[in-house]
N, C-alpha and C positions, 0 to 999 in steps of 0.2 A: 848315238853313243849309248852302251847298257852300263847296265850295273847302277843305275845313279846317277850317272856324269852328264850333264849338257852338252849337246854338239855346239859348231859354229854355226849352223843352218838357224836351229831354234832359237840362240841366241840372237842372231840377225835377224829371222821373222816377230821377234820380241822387241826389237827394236823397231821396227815399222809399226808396228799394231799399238806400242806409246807412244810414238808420235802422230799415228793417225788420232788415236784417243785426246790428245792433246789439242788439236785441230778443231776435231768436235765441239771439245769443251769450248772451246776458247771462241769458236762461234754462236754456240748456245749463250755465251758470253753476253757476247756484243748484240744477242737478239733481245734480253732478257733484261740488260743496261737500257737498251733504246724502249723499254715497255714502261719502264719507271722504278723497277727494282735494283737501284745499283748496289746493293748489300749481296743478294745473291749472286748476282753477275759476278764481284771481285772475286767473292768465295769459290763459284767454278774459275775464274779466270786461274787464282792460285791452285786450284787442284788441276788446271791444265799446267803452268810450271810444274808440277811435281811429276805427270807424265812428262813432259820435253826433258826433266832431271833422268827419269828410267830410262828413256830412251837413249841419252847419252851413256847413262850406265850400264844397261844390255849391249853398246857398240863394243865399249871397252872390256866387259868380261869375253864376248868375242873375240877378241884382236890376243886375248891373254891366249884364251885356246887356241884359235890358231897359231898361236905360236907353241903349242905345246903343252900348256897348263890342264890341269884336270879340275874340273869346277862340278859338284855335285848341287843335284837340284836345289836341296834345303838352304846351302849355300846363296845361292841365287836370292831366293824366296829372301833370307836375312841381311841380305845388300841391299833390295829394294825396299826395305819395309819401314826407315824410319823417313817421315814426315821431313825433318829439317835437311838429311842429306842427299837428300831428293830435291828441293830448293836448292840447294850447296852446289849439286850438278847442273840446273838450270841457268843458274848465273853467267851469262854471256855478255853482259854489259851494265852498264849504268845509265839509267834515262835521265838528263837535265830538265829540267824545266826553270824555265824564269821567274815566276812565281810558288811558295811564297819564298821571301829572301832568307838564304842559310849561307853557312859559312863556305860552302864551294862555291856557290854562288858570286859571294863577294870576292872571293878570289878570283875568277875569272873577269869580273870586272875591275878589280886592281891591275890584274895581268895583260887587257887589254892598255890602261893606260902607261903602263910602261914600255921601255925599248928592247926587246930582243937582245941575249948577248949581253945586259947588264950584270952585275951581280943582285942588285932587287929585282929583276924578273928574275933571276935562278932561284933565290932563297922563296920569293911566290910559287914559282912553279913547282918547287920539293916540299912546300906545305900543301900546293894540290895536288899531289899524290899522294902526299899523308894520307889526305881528309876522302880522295878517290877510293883508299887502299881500306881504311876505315868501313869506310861504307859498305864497298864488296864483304868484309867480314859479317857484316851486320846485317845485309839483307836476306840473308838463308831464314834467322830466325824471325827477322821483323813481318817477310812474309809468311810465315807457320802463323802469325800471331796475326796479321791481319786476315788470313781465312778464320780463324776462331773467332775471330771478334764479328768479322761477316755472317757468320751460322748461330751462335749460342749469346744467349742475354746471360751479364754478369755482374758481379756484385764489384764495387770496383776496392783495391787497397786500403782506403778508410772506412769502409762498412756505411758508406752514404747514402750511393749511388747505385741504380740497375746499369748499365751500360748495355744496350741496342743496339743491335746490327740496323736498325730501319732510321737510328740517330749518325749514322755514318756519313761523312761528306762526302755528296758527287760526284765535286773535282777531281778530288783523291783518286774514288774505286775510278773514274774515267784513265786517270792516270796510270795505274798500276794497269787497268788492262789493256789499253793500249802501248805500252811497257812487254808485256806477256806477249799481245800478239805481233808487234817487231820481232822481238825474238823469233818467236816461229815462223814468221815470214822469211826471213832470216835462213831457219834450215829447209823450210820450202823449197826457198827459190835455189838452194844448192843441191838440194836430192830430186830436182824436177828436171837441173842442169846437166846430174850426173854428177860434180866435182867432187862427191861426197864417194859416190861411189864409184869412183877412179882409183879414190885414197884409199879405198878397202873395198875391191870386187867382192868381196862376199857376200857384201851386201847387195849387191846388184843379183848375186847370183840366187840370193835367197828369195826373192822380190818375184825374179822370173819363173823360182820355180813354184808358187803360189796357184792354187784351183785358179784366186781369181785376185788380181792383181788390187796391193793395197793403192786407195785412191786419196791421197791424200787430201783434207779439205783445203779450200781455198783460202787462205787468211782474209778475216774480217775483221775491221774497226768497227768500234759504235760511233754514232754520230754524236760529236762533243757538245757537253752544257753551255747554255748560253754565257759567254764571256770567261770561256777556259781555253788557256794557252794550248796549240798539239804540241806533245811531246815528242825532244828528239833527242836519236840516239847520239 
């Protein structure tokens, strides 16, 4: 496409090339976790969510053009560039964990002792959605701020404290990257199936017509700290 404007080709090649990137990262991750740095592992783990973010957002300015729309480069460039809407797009689920105890938490454990069909399992069940719903808004940012907090020492709110990426708990970065890479196993095992690209051959079409065909990584975990729960979706 000239003059400016993005094809649906480039944007589809741009969409594998973030989610390969994504892959990378997220298994330099899990190498670099299992070395004994879990401060920098999270920090690529969330700059891997923020590729799986592009990469869903490269799909979708695609699917615009092909339908018609005209989308110039710089445009592109200003959709991908901030940090939190890039997490915003990556958000595909909410990972539970058992430990430590929170308020969804306790609600699923309320919810189990009650009976299906009551009205205190309904009124349980429509505050765990609240507190589901809650959270999906809050994780775009909380991760932007857990990579900061992974990379850069800081002064903390009261002028006290340094705050360290190297004082960061294990559990946690274990958590979040195994979080990170479900998700991308997640579009792995759907664009390895094809299902993805059923739902929009362009992308199939873009892929095939590559010098040399994107190879997507293999999703990796790191091996979990002693006496930490796996997390599931």
């Amino acid at each position: 496409m000239s003059d400016g404007y993005v094809s649906v080709e480039t944007l589809c090649l741009g969409s594998w090339y973030a989610l390969e990137q994504c892959g990378r990262l997220l298994q330099s991750a899990a190498f670099v976790f299992d070395s004994g740095d879990c401060a920098t592992a999270v920090a690529l783990a969330m700059f891997g969510r923020e590729e799986l973010g592009r990469s869903r957002m490269l799909r979708e300015l695609a699917r615009r053009v092909a339908a018609g729309e005209q989308i110039r480069a710089d445009a592109v460039q200003a959709e991908c560039e901030d940090h939190v809407i890039k997490q915003r797009a990556a958000v595909l689920g909410i990972t539970l964990i058992s430990e430590p105890p929170s308020p969804i938490n306790r609600l699923i454990r309320e919810m189990m002792m009650l009976t299906p069909g009551t009205e205190e399992y309904r009124r349980a069940d429509d505050k765990l959605h609240e507190a589901l719903e809650a959270k999906r808004r809050r994780l775009p940012q909380d991760r932007h701020n857990m990579r900061e907090a992974a990379l850069y020492v800081d002064l903390d709110d009261a002028g006290t404290h340094w705050l360290r990426p190297s004082m960061l708990d294990g559990a946690h970065c274990y958590e979040e990257i195994c979080g990170a890479v479900n998700d991308y196993a997640g579009r792995y095992d759907r664009f390895e199936n094809g299902d993805l690209e059923r739902d929009f051959p362009e992308m199939a079409a873009a892929r095939k017509g590559m010098h040399s065909k994107v190879a997507l990584p293999v999703p990796r975990w790191p091996n979990p700290p002693a006496n930490t729960p796996t997390p599931k979706e």
